[in-house]
C-alpha positions as CSV (number, residue, x, y, z in Angstrom):
1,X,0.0,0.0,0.0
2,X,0.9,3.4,-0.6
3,X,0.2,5.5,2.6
4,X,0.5,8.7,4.0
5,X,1.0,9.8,7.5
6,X,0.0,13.2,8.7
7,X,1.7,13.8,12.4
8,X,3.3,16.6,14.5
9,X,6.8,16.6,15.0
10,X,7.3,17.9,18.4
11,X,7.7,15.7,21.3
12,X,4.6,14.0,22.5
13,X,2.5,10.3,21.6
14,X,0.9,11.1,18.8
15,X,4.3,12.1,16.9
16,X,6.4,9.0,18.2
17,X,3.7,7.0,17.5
18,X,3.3,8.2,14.1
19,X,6.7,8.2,13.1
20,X,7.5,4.3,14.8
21,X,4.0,3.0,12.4
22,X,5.7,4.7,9.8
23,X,9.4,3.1,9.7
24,X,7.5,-0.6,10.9
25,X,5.2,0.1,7.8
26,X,7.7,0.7,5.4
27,X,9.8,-2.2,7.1
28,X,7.2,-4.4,6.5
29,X,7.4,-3.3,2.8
30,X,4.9,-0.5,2.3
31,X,5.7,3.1,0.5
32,X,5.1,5.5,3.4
33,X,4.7,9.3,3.1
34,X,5.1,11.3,6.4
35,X,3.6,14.8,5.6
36,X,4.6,17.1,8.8
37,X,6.3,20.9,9.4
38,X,9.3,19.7,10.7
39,X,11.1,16.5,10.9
40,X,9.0,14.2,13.8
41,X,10.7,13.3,16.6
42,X,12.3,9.8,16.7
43,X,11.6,9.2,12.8
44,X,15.7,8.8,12.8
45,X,17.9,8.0,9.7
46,X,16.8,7.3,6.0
47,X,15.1,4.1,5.9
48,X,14.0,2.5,2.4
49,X,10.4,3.0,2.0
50,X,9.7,5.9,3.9
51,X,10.0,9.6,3.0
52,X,9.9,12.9,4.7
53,X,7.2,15.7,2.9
54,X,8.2,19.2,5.3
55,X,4.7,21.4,4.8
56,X,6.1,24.9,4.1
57,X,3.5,27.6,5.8
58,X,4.1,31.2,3.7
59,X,4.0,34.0,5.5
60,X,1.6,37.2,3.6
61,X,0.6,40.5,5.1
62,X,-2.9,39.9,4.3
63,X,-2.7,37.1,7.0
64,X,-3.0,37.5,10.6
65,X,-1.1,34.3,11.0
66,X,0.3,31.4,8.9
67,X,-2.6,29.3,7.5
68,X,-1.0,25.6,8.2
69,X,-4.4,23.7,7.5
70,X,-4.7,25.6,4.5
71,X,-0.6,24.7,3.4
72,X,-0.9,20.9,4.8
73,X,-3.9,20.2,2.5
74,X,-1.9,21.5,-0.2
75,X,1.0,19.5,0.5
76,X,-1.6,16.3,0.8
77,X,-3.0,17.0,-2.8
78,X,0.6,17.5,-4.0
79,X,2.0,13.9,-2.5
80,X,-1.3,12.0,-3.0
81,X,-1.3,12.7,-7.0
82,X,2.2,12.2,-7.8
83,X,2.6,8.9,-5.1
84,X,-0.6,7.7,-5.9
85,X,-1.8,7.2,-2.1
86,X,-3.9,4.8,-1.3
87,X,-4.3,5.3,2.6
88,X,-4.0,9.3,4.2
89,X,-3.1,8.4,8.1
90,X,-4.5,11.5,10.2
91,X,-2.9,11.5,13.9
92,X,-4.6,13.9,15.5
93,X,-8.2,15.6,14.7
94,X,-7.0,19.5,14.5
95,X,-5.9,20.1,12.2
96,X,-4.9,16.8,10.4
97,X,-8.2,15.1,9.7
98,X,-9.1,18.6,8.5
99,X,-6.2,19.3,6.4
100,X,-7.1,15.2,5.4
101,X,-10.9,16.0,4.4
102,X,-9.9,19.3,2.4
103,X,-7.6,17.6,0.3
104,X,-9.7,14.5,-0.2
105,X,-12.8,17.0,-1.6
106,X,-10.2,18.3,-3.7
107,X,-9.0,15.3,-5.2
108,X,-12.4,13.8,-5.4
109,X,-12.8,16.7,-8.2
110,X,-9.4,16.5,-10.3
111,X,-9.8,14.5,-13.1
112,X,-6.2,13.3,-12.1
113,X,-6.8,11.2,-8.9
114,X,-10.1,9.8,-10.0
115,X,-10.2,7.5,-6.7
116,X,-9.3,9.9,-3.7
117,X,-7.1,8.0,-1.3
118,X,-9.4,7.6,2.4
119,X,-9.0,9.2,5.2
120,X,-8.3,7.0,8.1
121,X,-7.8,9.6,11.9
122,X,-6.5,8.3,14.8
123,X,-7.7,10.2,18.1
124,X,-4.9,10.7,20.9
125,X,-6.1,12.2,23.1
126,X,-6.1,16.3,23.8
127,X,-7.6,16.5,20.7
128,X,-10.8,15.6,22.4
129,X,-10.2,16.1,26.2
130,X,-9.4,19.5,25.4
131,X,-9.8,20.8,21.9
132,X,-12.7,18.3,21.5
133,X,-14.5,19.9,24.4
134,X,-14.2,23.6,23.7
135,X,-16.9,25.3,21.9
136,X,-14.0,26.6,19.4
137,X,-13.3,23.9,17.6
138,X,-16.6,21.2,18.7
139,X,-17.9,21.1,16.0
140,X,-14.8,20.7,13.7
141,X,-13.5,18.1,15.4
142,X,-16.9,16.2,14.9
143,X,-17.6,16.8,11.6
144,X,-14.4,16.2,10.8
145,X,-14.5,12.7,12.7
146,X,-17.4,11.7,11.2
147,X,-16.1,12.4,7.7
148,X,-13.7,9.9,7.9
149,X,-13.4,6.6,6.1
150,X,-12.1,5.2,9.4
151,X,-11.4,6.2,13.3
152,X,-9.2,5.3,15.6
153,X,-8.8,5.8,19.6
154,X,-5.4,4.4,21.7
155,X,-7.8,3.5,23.9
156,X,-11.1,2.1,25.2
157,X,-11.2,5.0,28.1
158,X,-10.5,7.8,24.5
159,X,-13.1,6.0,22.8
160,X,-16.2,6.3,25.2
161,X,-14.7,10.0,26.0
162,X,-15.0,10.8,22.4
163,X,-18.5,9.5,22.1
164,X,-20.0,11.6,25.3
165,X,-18.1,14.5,24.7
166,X,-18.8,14.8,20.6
167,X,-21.8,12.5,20.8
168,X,-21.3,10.8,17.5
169,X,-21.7,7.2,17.0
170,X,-20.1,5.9,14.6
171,X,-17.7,3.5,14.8
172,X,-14.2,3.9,16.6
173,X,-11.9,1.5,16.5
174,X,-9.6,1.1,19.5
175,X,-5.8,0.3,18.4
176,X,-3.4,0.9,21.7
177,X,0.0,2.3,21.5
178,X,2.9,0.3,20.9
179,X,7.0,0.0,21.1
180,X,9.7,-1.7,19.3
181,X,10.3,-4.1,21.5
182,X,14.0,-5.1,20.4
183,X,14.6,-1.5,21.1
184,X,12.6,-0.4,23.9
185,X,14.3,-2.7,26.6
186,X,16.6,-1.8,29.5
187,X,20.5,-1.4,28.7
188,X,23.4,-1.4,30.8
189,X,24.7,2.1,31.5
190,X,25.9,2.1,35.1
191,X,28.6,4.6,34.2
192,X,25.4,7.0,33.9
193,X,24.2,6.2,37.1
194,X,26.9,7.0,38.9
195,X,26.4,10.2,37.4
196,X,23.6,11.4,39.2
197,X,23.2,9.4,42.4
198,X,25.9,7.5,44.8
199,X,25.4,3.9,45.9
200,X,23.0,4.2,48.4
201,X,20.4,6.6,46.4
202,X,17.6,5.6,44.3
203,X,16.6,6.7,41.5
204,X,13.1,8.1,40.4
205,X,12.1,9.6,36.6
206,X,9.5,11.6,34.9
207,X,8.9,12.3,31.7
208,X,6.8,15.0,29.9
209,X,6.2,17.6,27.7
210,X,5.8,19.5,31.2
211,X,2.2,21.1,30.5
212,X,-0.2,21.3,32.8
213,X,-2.0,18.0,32.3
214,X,1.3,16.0,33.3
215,X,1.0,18.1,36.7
216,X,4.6,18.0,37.0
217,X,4.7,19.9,40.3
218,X,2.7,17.0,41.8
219,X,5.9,14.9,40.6
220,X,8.0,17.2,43.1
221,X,5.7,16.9,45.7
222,X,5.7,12.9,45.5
223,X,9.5,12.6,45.2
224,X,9.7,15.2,48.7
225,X,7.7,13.1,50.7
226,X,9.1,9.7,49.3
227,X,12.9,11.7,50.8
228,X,11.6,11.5,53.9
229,X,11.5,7.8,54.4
230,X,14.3,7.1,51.5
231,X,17.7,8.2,50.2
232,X,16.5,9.1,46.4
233,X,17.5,11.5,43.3
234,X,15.3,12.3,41.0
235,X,15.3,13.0,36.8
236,X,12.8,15.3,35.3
237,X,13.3,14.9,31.8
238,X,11.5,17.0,29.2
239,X,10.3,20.7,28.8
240,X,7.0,22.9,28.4
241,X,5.3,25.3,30.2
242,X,5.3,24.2,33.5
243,X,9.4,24.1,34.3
244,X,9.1,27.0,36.1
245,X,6.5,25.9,38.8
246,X,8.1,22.6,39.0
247,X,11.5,24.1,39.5
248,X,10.0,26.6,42.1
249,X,8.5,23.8,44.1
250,X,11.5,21.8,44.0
251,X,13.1,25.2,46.0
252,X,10.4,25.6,48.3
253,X,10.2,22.1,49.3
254,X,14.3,21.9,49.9
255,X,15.2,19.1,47.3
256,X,16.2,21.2,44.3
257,X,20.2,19.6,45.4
258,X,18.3,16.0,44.6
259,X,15.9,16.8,41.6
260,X,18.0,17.4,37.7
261,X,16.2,19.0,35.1
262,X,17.7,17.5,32.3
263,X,15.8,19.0,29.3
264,X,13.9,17.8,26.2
265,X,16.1,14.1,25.4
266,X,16.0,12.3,22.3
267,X,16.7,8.7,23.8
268,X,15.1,8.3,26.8
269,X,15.8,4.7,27.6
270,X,19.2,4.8,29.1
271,X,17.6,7.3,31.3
272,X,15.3,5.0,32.0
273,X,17.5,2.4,32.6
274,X,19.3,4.3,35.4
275,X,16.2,4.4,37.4
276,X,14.0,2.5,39.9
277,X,10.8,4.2,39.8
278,X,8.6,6.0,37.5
279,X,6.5,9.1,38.7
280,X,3.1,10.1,36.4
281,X,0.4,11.7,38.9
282,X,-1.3,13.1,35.4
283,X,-4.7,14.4,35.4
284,X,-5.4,12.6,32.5
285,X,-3.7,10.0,30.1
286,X,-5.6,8.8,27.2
287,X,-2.9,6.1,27.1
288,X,0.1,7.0,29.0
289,X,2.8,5.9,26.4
290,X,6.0,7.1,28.7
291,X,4.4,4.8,31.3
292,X,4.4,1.9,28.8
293,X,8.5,2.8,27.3
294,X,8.7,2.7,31.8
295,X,7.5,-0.9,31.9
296,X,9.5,-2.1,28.8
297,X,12.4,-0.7,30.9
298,X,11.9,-2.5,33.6
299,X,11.4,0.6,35.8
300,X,7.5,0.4,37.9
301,X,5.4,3.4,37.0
302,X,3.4,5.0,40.2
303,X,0.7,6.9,38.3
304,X,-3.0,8.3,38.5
305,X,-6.1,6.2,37.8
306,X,-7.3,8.3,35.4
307,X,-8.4,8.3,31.3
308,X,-6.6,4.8,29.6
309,X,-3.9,4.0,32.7
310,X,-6.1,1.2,33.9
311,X,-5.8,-0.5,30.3
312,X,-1.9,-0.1,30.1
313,X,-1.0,-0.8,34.5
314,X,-2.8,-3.2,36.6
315,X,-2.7,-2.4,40.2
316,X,0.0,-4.0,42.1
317,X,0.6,-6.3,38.8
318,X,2.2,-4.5,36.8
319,X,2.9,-0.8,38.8
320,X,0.6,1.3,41.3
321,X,-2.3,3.3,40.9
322,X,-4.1,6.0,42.9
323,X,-6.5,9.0,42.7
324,X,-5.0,12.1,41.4
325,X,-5.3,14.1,44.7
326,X,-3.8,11.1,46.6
327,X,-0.1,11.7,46.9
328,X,0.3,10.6,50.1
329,X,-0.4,6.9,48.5
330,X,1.3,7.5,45.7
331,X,5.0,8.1,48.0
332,X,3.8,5.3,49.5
333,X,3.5,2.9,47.0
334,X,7.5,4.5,45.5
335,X,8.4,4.0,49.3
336,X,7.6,0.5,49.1
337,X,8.7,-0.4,45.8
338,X,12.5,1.5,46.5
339,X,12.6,-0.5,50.1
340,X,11.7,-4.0,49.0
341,X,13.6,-5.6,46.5
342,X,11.8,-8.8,45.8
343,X,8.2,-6.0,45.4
344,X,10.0,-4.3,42.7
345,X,11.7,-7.5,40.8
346,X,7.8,-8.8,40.6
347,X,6.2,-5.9,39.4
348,X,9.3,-5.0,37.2
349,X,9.1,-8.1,35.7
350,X,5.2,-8.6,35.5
351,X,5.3,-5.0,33.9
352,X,8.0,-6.2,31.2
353,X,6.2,-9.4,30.2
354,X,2.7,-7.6,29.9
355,X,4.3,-5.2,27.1
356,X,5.8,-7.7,25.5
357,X,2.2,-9.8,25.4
358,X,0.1,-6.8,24.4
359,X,2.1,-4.0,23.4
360,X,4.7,-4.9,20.7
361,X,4.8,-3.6,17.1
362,X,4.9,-7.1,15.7
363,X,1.4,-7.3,17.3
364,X,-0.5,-3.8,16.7
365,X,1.1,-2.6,13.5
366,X,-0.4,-6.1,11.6
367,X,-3.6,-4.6,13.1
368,X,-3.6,-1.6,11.8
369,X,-2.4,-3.0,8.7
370,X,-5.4,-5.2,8.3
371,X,-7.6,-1.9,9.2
372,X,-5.8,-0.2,5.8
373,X,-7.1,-2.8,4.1
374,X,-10.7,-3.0,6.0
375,X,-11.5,0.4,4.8
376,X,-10.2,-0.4,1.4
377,X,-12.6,-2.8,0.4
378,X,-15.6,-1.1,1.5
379,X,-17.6,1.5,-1.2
């Protein structure tokens, strides 16, 4: 199949996500298009198969601001004519499946593409928790939703939030988030541990895009009180809006000696790898895919019951889960896992084998590729 991906390329799911179907796709011996502003995060080195489209947003004076929908369904027309899609892959509703449904009218009419590729949208996450559920954009996102050929959600919690908040009912098929496994997997680094913690310290990590719904001040608040009972260090990793408040938090609560901000990282793993505990007191997760890249590392994830956590972490299985609001249980539960050993080999190594099980790309991409073909066949 000839396919085209529509992503962003700044840090976050939807773009890694995007950019890991995309190289397993092509691997698998598709022709893959990614169509994005910039080059997505972790898309990596040339790989046969798959090619980069940049969408290149003019800037004129009769414009308030650069029109990007207006640019990306341009730049869809332009690739789907001359590669012949079959498939245009929107992740995100706004303003992809937008962009998607523009250029697919367009086509529909040029006597060039006489069968318009279809328009397949997979649903993330803020794109309905947040832009989904403001009057702004509502009814965009809907329509827009509706108008697809085929829908997607990362998860069952997305999927039933997407029905009640847009009310549509059509159908959405859920496809989770997955890893390369024979990548994602803990590696030997100890030289890097040493680096930010001595013997007798544990480790704890977080990682975000440091906006408001990752509450990463809530992080800091979980790692003081855990200090209190054990020796620990702890690696916020990532960048956004809320650095400041975390950082200030960190100061007023006396650990900022113990907490590194270590910025927006490419390769997360051997970070990951370094450390004993992952911290995710989110307000909301659709899927929670740092938690998952956590578990194929070995490393426990403490995190809110919230949005599509349940479907990734089973409570004392596979990592711990608590209300929001209750941080006092969540240092608890990092307490216990940093204290007992033979705690956090079992739920280490129950979280490992439950990715491996479920969340593999050998397992999800086959899925998707057998949706491609679903919405093929149908009129």
């Amino acid at each position: 199949m000839n396919i085209g991906i529509i992503c962003y390329a700044s840090i976050g799911g939807s773009g890694v996500i995007a950019s890991e179907l995309g190289k397993t796709l092509a691997a698998r011996g598709h022709r893959v298009h990614i169509l994005s502003s910039d080059t997505p995060f972790r898309l990596g080195d040339y790989q046969p198969g798959l090619s980069f489209h940049r969408v290149e947003t003019p800037t004129y004076p009769l414009f308030r601001e650069p029109h990007y929908l207006l640019s990306l369904a341009n730049k869809i027309v332009q690739v789907a004519r001359a590669e012949r899609l079959d498939i245009i892959h929107a992740h995100y509703a706004i303003p992809h499946a937008t962009a998607a449904y523009l250029a697919r009218q367009i086509l529909a009419l040029s006597p060039l593409h006489p069968v318009p590729p279809k328009v397949i949208t997979t649903l993330h996450g803020t794109d309905i928790t947040l832009l989904g559920s403001d009057p702004s954009y509502s009814e965009t996102v809907a329509f827009c939703i509706e108008q697809s050929d085929g829908v997607t959600a990362v998860s069952e919690s997305l999927k039933r939030d997407t029905q009640r908040e847009l009310r549509i009912e059509r159908e959405i098929r859920v496809i989770p988030n997955f890893l390369d496994c024979s990548v994602h997997r803990r590696v030997d680094v100890p030289d890097l541990r040493t680096r930010f913690a001595r013997d007798d310290e544990r480790i704890a990590i977080h990682v975000s895009n440091f906006r408001p719904v990752k509450r990463v001040a809530a992080v800091i608040e979980v790692f003081a009180r855990t200090c209190r009972e054990v020796p620990a260090r702890l690696l916020m990793v990532g960048d956004g809006p809320d650095m400041g408040e975390a950082v200030q938090r960190a100061r007023a609560l006396g650990v900022t000696d113990k907490v590194h901000f270590l910025g927006e990282q490419d390769q997360v793993f051997p970070l990951l790898s370094v450390s004993d505990v992952f911290l995710l007191p989110s307000a909301q997760e659709s899927f929670g895919l740092a938690a998952l890249e956590a578990m194929a590392c070995e490393v426990p994830v403490v995190a809110s019951r919230v949005g599509g956590l349940p479907e990734v972490i089973t409570h004392d299985d596979t990592g711990f889960l608590h209300a929001p609001e209750d941080l006092d249980g969540m240092a608890q539960s990092v307490v216990m896992l940093l204290t007992d050993d033979r705690l956090h080999r079992r739920i280490a190594g129950a979280a490992r084998r439950t990715v491996h099980q479920r969340f593999c790309d050998e397992k999800i991409v086959p899925i998707y590729e057998a949706y491609y073909e679903e919405i093929l066949a149908r009129d």
